[in-house]
C-alpha positions as CSV (number, residue, x, y, z in Angstrom):
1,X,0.0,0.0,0.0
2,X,3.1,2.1,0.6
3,X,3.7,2.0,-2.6
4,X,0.7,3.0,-4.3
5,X,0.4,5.9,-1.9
6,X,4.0,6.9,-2.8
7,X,3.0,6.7,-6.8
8,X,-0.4,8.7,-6.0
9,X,1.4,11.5,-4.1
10,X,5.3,11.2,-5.4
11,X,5.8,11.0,-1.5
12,X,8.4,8.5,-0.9
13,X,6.8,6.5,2.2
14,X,8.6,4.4,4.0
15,X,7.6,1.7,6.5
16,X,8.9,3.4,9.6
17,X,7.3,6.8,8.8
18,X,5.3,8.0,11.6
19,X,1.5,9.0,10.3
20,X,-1.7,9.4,12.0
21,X,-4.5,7.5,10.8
22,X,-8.1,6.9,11.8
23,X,-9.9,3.5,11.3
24,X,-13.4,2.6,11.5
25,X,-14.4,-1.3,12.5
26,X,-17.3,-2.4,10.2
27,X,-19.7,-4.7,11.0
28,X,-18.7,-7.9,8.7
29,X,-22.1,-8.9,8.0
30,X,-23.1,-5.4,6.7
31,X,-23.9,-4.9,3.4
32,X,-21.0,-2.7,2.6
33,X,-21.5,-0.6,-0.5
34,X,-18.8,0.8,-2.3
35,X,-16.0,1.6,-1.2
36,X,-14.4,5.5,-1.8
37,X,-10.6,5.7,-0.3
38,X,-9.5,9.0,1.1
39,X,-5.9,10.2,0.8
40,X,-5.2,13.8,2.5
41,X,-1.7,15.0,3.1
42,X,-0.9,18.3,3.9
43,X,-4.6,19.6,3.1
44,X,-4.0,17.9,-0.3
45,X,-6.4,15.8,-1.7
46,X,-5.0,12.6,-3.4
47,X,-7.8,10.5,-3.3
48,X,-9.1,10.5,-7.0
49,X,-5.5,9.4,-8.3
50,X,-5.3,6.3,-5.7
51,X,-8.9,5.4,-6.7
52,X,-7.9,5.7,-10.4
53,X,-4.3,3.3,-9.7
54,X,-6.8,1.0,-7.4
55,X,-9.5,0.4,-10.2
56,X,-6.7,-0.1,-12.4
57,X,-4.9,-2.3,-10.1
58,X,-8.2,-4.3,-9.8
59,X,-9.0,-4.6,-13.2
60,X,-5.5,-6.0,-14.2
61,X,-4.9,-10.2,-14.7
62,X,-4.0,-11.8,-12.0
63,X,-0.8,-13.1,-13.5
64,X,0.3,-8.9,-14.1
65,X,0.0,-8.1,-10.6
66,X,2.8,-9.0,-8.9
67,X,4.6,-7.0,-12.0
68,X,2.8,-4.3,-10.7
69,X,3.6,-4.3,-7.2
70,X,7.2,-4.8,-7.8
71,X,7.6,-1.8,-10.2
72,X,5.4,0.2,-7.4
73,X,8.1,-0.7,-4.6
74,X,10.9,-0.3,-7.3
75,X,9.7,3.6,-7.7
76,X,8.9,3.7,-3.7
77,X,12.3,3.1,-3.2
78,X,14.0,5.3,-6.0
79,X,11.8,7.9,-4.8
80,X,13.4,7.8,-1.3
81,X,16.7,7.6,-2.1
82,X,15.9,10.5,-4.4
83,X,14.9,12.4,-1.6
84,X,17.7,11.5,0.7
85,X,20.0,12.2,-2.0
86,X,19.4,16.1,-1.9
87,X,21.3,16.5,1.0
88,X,24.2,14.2,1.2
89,X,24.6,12.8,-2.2
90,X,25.5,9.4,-0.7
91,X,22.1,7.4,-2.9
92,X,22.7,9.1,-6.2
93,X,23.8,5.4,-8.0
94,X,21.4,3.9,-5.8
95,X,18.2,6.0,-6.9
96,X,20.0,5.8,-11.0
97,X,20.3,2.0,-10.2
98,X,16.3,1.6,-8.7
99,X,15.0,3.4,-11.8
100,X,17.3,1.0,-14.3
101,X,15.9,-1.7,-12.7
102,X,12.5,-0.6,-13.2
103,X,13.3,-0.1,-16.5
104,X,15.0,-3.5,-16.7
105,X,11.7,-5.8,-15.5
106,X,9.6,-3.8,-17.9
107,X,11.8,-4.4,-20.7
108,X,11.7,-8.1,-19.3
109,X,7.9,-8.4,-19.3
110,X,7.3,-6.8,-23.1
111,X,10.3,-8.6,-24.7
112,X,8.8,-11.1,-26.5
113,X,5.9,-8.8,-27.7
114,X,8.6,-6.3,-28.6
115,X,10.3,-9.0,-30.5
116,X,7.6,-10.3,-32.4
117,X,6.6,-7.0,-33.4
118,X,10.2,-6.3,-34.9
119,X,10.3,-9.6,-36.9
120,X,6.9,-9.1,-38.2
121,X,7.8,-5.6,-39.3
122,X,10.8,-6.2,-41.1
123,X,8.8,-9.1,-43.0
124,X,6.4,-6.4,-44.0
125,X,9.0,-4.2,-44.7
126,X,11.1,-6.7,-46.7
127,X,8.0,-7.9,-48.7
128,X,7.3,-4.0,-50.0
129,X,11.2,-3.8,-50.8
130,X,11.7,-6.9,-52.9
131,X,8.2,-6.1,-54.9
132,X,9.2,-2.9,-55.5
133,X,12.3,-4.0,-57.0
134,X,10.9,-6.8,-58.5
């Protein structure tokens, strides 16, 4: 969830950041309708871009969310070592390194599409050239 709130706000949480919270107990044989997540910092309202990233995290495949979640903590952490960067310059590779890695499991996960697309292209492409010649 950290992670999600991070990517709503661009607020690197982390887990040992102190926040005030306030939770209701529901009944859990009420009829719950649905449900509309809040997300205030600072007198800012991010609650519209966490419902828009939870609809979207909802309506992904199964097999894509764990993707997902990883490339959510992947930008948590680059975020926070972005931030502690500023000062003391110590986490500049590491926040580089975090966002290459992100890059890296995307690049990962859309390779084979990727691939196929090129091959099919240069088909194409070769077909045109060699009737044109031809």
């Amino acid at each position: 969830m950290l992670s999600m709130i991070c990517f709503a706000t661009g607020n690197p949480l982390i887990p040992f950041c102190f926040f005030t919270s306030f939770t209701n107990v529901a009944d859990p044989n009420a009829n719950v309708g649905r449900f509309n997540p809040k997300l205030i910092i600072d007198d800012i309202d991010f609650s519209t871009g966490l419902s828009e990233l939870l609809s979207a995290m909802n309506a992904l495949p199964e097999e894509k969310k764990p993707l997902v979640f990883s490339l959510l903590d992947r930008w948590r952490k680059a975020c926070y070592l972005d931030v502690e960067n500023e000062e003391s310059f110590l986490y500049e590779d590491e926040a580089l390194l975090a966002c290459f890695h992100i890059l890296e499991m995307l690049a990962d996960e859309y390779k084979n599409v990727l691939d196929y697309d090129a091959e099919k292209s240069m088909h194409k492409t070769g077909k045109s050239k060699n009737n044109a010649i031809i």
